[in-house]
C-alpha positions in Angstrom: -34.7 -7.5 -44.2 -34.8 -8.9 -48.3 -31.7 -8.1 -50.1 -33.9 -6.6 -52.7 -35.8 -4.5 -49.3 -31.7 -3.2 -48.9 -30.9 -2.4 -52.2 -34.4 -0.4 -52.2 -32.8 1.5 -49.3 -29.6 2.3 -50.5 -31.7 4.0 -53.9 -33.4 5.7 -51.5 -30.8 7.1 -50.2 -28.9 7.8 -52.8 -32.2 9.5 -54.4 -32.7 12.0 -50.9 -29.0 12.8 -51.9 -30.0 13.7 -55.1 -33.3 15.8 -54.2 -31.2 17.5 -51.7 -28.6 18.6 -54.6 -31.4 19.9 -56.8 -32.5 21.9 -53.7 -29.0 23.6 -53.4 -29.1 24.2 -56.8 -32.3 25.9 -57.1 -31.4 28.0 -54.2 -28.0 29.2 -55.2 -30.5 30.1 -58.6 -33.4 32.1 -57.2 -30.8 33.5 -55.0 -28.6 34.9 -58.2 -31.7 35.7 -59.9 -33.6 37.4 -57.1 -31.8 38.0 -53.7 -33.7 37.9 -50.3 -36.2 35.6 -52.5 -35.8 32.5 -50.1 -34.4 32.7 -46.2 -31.1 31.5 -47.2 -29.4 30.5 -44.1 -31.9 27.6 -42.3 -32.4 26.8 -46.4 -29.0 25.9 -46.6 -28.8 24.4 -43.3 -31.5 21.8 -43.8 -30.1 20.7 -47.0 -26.3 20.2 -44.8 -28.6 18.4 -41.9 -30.2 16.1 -45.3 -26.9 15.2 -46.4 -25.9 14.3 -42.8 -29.0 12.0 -41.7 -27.9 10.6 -45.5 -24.6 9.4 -44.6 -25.7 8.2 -41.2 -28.5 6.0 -42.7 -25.9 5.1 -44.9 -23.6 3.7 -41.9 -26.3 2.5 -40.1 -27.6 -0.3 -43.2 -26.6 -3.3 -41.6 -28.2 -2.2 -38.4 -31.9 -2.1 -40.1 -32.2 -6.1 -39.7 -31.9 -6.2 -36.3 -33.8 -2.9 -36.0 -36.1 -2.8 -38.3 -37.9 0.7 -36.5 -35.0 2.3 -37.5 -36.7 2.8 -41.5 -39.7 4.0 -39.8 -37.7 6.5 -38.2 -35.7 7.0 -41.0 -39.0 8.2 -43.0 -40.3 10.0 -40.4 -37.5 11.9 -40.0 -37.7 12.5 -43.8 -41.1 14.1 -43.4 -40.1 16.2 -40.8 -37.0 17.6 -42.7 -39.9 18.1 -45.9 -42.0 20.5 -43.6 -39.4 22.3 -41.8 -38.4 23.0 -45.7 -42.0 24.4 -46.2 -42.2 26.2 -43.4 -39.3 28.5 -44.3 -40.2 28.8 -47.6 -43.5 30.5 -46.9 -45.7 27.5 -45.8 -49.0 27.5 -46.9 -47.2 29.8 -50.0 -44.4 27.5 -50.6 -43.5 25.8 -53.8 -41.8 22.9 -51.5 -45.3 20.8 -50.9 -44.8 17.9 -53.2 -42.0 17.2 -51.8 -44.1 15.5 -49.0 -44.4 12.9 -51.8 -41.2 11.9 -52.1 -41.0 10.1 -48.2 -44.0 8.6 -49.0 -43.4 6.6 -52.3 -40.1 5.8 -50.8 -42.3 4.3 -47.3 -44.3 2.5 -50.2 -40.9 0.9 -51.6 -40.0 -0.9 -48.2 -42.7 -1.2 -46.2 -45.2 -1.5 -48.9 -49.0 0.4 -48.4 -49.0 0.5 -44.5 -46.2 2.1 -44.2 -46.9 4.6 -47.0 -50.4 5.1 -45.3 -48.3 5.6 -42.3 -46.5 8.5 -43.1 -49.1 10.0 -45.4 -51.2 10.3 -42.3 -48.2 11.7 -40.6 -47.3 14.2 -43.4 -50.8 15.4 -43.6 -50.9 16.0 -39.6 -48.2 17.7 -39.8 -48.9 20.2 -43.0 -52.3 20.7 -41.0 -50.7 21.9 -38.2 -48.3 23.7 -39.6 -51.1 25.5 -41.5 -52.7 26.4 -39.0 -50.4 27.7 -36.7 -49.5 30.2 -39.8 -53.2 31.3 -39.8 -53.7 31.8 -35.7 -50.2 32.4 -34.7 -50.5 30.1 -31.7 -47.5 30.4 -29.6 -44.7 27.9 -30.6 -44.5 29.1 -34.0 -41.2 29.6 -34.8 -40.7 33.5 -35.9 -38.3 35.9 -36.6 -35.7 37.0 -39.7 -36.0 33.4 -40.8 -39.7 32.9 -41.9 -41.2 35.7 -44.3 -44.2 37.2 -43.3 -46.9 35.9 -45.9 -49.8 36.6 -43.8 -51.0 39.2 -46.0 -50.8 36.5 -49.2 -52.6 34.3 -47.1 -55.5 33.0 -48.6 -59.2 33.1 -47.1 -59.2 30.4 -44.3 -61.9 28.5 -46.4 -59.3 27.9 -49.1 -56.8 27.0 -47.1 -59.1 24.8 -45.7 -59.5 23.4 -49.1 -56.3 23.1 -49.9 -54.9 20.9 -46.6 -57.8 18.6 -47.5 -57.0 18.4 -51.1 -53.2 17.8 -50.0 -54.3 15.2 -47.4 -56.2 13.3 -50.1 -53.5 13.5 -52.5 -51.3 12.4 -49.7 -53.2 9.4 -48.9 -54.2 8.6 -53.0 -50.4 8.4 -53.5 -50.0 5.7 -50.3 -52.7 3.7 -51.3 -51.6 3.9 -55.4 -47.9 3.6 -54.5 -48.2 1.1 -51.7 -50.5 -1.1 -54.4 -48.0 -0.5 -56.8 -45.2 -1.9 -54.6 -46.8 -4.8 -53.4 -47.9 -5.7 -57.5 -43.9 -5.1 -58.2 -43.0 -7.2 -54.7 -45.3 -10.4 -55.9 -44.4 -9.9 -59.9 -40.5 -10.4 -58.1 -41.5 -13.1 -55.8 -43.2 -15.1 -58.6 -40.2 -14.1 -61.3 -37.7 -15.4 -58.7 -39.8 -18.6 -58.4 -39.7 -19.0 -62.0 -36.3 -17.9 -62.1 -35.3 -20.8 -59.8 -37.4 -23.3 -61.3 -36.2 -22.5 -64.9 -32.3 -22.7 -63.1 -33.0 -26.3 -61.7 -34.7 -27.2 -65.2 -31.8 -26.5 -67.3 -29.7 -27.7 -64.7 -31.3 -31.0 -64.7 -31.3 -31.0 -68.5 -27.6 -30.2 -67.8 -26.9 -33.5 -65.4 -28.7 -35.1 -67.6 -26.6 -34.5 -70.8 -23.7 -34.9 -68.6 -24.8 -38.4 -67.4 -25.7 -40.3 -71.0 -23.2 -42.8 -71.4 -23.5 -41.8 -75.4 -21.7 -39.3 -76.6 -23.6 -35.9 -77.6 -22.9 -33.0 -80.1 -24.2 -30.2 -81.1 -23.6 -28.1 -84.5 -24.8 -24.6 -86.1 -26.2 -24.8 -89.9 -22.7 -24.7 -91.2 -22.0 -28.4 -89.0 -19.2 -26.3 -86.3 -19.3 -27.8 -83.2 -21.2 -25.7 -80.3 -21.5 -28.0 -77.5 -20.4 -31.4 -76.0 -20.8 -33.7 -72.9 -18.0 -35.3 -71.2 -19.0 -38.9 -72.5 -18.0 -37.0 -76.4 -15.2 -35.9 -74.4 -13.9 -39.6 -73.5 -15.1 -41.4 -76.3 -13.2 -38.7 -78.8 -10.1 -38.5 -76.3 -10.0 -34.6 -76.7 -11.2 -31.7 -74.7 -13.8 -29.4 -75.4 -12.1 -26.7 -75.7 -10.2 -28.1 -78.5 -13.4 -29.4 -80.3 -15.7 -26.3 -80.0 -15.9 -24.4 -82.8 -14.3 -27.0 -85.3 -16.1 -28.9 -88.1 -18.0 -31.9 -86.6 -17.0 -34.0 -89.8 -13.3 -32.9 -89.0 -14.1 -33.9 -85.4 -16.0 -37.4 -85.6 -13.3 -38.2 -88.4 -16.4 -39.4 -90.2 -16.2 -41.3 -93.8 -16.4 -39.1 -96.5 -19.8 -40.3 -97.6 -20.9 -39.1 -94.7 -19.5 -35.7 -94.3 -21.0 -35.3 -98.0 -24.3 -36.0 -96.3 -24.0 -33.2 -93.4 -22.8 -30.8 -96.0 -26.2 -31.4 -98.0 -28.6 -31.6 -95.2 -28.5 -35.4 -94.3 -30.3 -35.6 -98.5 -33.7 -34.6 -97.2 -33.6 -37.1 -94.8 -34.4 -36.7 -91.0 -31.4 -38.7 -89.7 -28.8 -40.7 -90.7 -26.2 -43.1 -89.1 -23.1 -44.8 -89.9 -20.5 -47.5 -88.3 -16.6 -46.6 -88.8 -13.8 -47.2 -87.2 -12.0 -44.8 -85.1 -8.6 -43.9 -83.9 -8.1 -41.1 -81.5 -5.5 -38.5 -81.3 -3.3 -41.1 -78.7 -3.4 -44.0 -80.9 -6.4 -46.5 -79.3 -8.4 -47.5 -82.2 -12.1 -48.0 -81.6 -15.4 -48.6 -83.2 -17.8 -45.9 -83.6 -22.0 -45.9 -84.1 -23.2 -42.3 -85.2 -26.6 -40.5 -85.8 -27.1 -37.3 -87.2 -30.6 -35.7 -87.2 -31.7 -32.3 -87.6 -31.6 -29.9 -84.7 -35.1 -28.4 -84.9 -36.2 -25.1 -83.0 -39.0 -23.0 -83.0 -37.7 -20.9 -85.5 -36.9 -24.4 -87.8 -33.7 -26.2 -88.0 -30.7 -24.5 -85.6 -27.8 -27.3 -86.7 -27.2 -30.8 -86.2 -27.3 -33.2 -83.2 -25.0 -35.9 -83.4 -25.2 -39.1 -81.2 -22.9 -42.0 -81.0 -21.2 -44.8 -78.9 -18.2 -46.9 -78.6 -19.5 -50.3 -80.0 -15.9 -51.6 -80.1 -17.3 -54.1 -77.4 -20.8 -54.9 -78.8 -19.6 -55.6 -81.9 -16.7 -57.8 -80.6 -19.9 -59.7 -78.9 -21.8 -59.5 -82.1 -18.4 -61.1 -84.0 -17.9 -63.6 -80.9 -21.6 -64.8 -81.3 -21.9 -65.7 -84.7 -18.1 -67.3 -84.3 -19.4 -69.6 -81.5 -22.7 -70.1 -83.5 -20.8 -70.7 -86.6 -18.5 -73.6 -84.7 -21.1 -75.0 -82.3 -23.0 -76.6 -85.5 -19.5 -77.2 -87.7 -17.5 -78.7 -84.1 -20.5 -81.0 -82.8 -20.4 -83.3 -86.7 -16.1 -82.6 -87.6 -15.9 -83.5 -83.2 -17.8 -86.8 -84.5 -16.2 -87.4 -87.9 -12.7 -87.0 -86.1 -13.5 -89.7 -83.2 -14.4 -92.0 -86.2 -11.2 -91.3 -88.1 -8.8 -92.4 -85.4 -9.8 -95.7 -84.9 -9.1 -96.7 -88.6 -5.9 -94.4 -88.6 -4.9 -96.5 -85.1 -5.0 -99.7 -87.3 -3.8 -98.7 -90.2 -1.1 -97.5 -87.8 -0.8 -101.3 -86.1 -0.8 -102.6 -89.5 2.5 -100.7 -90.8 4.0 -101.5 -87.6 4.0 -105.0 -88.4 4.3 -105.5 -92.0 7.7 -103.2 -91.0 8.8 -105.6 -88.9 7.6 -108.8 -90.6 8.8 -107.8 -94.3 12.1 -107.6 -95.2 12.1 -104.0 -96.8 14.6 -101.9 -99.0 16.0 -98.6 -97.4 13.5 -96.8 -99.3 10.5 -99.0 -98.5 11.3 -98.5 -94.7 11.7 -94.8 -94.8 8.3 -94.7 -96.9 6.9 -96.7 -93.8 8.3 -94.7 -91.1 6.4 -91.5 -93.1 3.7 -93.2 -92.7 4.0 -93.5 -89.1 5.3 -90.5 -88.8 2.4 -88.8 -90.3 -0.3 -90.6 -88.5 1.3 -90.0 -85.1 0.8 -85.8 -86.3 -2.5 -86.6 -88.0 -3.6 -88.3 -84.3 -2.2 -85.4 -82.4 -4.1 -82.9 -84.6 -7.0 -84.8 -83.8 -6.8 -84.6 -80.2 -6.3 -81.3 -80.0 -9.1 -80.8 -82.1 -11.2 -83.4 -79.9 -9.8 -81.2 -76.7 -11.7 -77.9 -78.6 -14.7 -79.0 -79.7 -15.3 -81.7 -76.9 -13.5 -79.7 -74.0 -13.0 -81.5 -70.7 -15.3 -79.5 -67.5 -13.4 -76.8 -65.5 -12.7 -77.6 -62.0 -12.1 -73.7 -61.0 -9.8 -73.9 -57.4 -6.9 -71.2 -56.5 -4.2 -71.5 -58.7 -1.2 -69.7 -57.9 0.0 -67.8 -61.4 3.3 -67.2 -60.7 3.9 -70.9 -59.8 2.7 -71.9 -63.2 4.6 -69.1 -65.5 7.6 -70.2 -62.8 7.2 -74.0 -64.5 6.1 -72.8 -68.0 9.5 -71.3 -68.5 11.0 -73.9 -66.8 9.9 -76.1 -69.3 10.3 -73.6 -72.2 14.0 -73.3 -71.3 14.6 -76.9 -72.2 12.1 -77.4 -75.1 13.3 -77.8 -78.5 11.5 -74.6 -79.1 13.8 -72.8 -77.5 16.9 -71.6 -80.4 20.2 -69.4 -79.1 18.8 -66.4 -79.4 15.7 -67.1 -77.5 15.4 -65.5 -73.6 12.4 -66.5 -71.5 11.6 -63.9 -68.5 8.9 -64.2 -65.6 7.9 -60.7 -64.4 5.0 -60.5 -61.9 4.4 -58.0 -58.2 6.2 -59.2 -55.0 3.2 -61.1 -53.8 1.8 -64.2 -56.0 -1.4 -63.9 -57.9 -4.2 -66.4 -57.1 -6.9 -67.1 -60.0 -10.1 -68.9 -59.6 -9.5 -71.6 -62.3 -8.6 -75.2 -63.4 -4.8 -75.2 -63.1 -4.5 -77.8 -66.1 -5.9 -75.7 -68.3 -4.3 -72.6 -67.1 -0.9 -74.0 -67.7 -2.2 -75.3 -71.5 -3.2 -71.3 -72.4 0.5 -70.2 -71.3 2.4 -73.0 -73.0 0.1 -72.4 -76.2 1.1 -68.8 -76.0 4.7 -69.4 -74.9 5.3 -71.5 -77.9 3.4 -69.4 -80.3 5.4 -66.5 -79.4 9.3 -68.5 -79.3 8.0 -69.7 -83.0 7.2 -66.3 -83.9 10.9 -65.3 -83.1 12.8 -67.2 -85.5 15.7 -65.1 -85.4 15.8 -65.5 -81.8 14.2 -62.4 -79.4 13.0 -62.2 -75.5 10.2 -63.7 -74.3 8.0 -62.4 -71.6 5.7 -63.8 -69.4 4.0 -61.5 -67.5 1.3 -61.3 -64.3 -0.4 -58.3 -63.6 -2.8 -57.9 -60.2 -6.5 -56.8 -60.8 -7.2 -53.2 -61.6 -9.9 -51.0 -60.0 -12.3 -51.5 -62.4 -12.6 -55.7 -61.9 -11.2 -58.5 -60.0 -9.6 -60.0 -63.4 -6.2 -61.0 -63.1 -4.0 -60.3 -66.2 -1.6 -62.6 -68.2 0.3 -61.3 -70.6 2.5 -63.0 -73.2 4.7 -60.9 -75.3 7.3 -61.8 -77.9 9.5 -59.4 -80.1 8.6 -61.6 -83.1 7.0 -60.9 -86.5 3.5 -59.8 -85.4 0.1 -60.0 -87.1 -1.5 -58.1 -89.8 -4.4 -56.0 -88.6 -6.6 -57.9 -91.1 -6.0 -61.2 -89.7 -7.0 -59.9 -85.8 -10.3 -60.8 -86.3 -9.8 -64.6 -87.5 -7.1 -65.4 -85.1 -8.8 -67.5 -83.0 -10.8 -69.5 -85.5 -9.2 -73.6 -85.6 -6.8 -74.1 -88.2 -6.1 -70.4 -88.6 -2.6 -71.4 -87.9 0.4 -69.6 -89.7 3.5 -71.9 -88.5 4.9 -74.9 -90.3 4.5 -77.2 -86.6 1.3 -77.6 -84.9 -2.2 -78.5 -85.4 -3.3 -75.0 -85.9 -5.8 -75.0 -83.0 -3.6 -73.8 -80.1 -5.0 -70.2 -80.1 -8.3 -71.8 -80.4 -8.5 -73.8 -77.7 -6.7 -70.8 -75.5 -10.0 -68.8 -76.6 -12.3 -71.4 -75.5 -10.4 -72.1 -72.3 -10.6 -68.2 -71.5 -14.2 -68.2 -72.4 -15.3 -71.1 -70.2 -13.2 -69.5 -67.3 -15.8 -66.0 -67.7 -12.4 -64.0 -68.8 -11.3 -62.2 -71.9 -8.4 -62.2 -74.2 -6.8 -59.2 -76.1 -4.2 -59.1 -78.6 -2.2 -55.8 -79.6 0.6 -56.5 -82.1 2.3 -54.6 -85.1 4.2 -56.0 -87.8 7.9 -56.3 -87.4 7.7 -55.2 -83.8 5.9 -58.3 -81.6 3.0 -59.5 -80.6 1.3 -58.7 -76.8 -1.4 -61.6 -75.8 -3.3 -60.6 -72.7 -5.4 -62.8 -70.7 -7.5 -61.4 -67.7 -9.0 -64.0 -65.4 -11.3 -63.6 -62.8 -9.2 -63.2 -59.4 -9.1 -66.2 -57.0 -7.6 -63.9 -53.9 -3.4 -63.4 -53.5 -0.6 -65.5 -51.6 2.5 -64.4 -49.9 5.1 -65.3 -52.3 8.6 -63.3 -52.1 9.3 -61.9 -55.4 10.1 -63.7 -58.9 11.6 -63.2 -61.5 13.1 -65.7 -63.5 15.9 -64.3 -66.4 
């Protein structure tokens, strides 16, 4: 049995306990308004035995699945109860005949037009043959004080006649009507159920696939509130939902204020619009943001906003990245030319002082103008290696190279450089067991001294310096290195040009150590970050890809 074929039963029987109560009301009536109209005692009786069979076709509910005769009988056992009511109420005289009615729209309501033929056959069998037992008094016929004697009200047989056929016509009309009407209702259900389930899995779908865009989705009312978002708006935002909903999306997006001037006017007549701004969530990571508005049309007209955007922090870091390395390639391949062409007249000019110093016989002053000169050309030479290392850099011979070894000798060395002041502390810190990354060693140690230095030169008035190793994280086999000083940082406006050559800010080096650390990291398929505030340090974080581990005890140099 269909839960809606239950619930159908359970009105049903709520409705017999219903008639029943309108019975016993109309009898306590006729019988205050005219006594010894109705034969009170099997009245009353039958409308106690209705409100029995009720409750115990309540009881028996969950019984009808496995049982499914058990409505029949339930219905026939309605019809019975309906004439044994008309047959004390006068029978072919009684006001009670309709009520054969009542069994059989219920029949049509759960077992659709069979059964209701069913038991309209059945009720008209049985008002026939209660009919006619009244008019020949064949034995059986229940007698006595209960019945009234209407046999002199009795209508000519012929009408009688008349009226069971009438009765068993009507009986039948209403099976076949109510039975046609139930199975209409039953396939109208079936069919809105169908499309009830196909419109659920629609907007569920349209629901997963809101959820899964990777861009982040809002949408507003005419006044620009927020009414909806995924859970990519979610992340890229860094708030909740339920903190967003209901707020202005200008307020939310932190959007320019051009921009907000353009939501509060309707994008200008315009279908869309779309703006690029930076963005700083409510925990402090800053990020780059691409919006489009457009109109939020229904079919009705425009409903709001919808409001579309992505992190681009990364694609334009690309984009910057590109036209760097397409800005260099060109400038690196003729200075990487001009600067082989310059050291071999600065190496003579250097082999010609040498001798004229040691040939001539020279005042103090002409001597110390010489060994400037020397002095000079030796720094103007070792710019232009490094400069030849960048822009003519030497092929990576990848291998496992064990990164705790190398910050192990890197502060080593740093201990006893001359960049090292009084103040200065150099401290390894990596996991218990050594990192292996898949890269050419040499050039791994060259990124950590560049760094190193950078950072002991960027604490002048002395500070701790950190070398840190970090094992790869869920998300990629990239092994990080991180350098971090407590030294003067770097203005926010110089992040971007920070690893362009000669971009260098202290009074030794060539300016081209954080250059050549950038193409080093490039070449080796990794990626460098830099996160540093003025007056508080600078953190320079290098993520290789991961060569495997080795069992190393733990390290940690103070």
């Amino acid at each position: 049995m269909t839960p809606d074929s239950r619930r159908r039963l359970v009105w049903l029987i709520g409705t017999r306990v219903v008639v029943s109560t309108l019975l016993l009301g109309s009898a306590v009536v006729f019988q205050v308004n005219a006594p010894g109209s109705l034969a009170l005692d099997p009245f009353f009786s039958l409308i106690g035995l209705t409100y029995g069979l009720s409750a115990i076709y309540a009881m028996m509910l969950r019984h009808f699945d496995r049982h499914p005769w058990l409505v029949s009988l339930q219905f026939a056992g309605d019809v019975l109860t309906v004439t044994a009511f008309i047959h004390f109420t006068g029978g072919m005289t009684s006001y009670f005949q309709l009520l054969y009615v009542l069994p059989i729209v219920g029949a049509a309501a759960v077992q659709m037009r069979r059964g209701a033929r069913r038991l309209a056959l059945l009720s008209a069998l049985l008002y026939s043959a209660l009919v006619l037992h009244q008019y020949t008094g064949a034995s059986g016929y229940i007698g006595g004080a209960w019945v009234p004697d209407v046999r002199p009200f009795l209508p000519p047989i012929r009408v009688a006649s008349y009226t069971v056929a009438a009765n068993a016509i009507a009986f039948m009309a209403v099976a076949l009507l109510s039975g046609s009407l139930a199975e209409r209702l039953q396939r109208a259900d079936d069919r809105l159920a169908v499309a009830s389930t196909a419109l659920a899995d629609l907007q569920a779908f349209n629901q997963h696939v809101i959820e899964s865009l990777t861009s982040g989705l809002i949408t507003t009312d005419r006044a620009a509130r927020v009414i909806s978002l995924n859970r990519a708006a979610e992340q890229i935002l860094g708030q909740p939902a339920h903190s967003v909903i209901g707020r202005q999306a200008a307020e939310v997006l932190r959007v320019p204020p051009a921009f907000a001037t353009l939501l509060d006017a309707e994008l200008g007549g315009a279908q869309s619009q779309r703006a690029d701004y930076p963005y700083q969530t409510s925990a402090g990571a800053r990020r780059e943001i691409g919006l489009s508005a457009a109109h939020l049309v229904t079919p009705d007209g425009p409903a709001g906003y919808l409001l579309t955007f992505q992190d681009v922090t990364q694609v334009r870091r690309l984009e910057h990245e590109a036209r760097r390395r397409q800005r260099l390639a060109a400038v690196g391949e003729m200075a990487a030319g001009i600067a082989h062409e310059i050291r071999n007249p600065l190496a003579s000019m250097r082999g010609s002082i040498q001798v004229l110093r040691a040939e001539l016989s020279l005042s103090d002053e002409q001597a110390s103008l010489m060994d400037i000169v020397l002095r000079e050309s030796d720094r103007l030479n070792e710019t232009i290696r490094s400069f030849l290392a960048y822009a003519r850099p030497q092929a990576a011979v990848p291998k496992p190279v064990d990164l705790m070894r190398v910050l192990s000798d890197a502060a080593t060395l740093l201990r006893n450089s001359p960049d090292l002041k009084a103040g200065h502390k150099v401290i390894v810190d990596g996991p218990s067991e050594g990192l292996v990354v898949d890269a050419d060693e040499h050039q791994v140690r060259q990124v950590v001294w560049n760094l190193a230095t950078n950072g002991l030169r960027a604490m002048p008035a002395g500070g701790t310096l950190r070398l840190v190793a970090r094992p790869p994280s869920q998300a990629d086999a990239l092994v990080g290195l991180s350098v971090v000083d407590e030294g003067v940082g770097i203005p926010a406006d110089q992040l971007d040009t920070l690893f362009q050559p000669f971009h260098g800010s202290f009074s030794q080096g060539s300016g081209l150590g954080l250059a050549i650390v950038h193409r080093i990291v490039q070449d080796h398929r990794g990626e460098v970050v830099v996160d540093s505030e003025v007056g508080r340090g600078t953190e320079v974080t290098v993520r290789l890809p991961s060569g495997g581990a080795v069992q190393a005890g733990p390290v940690r140099a103070d």
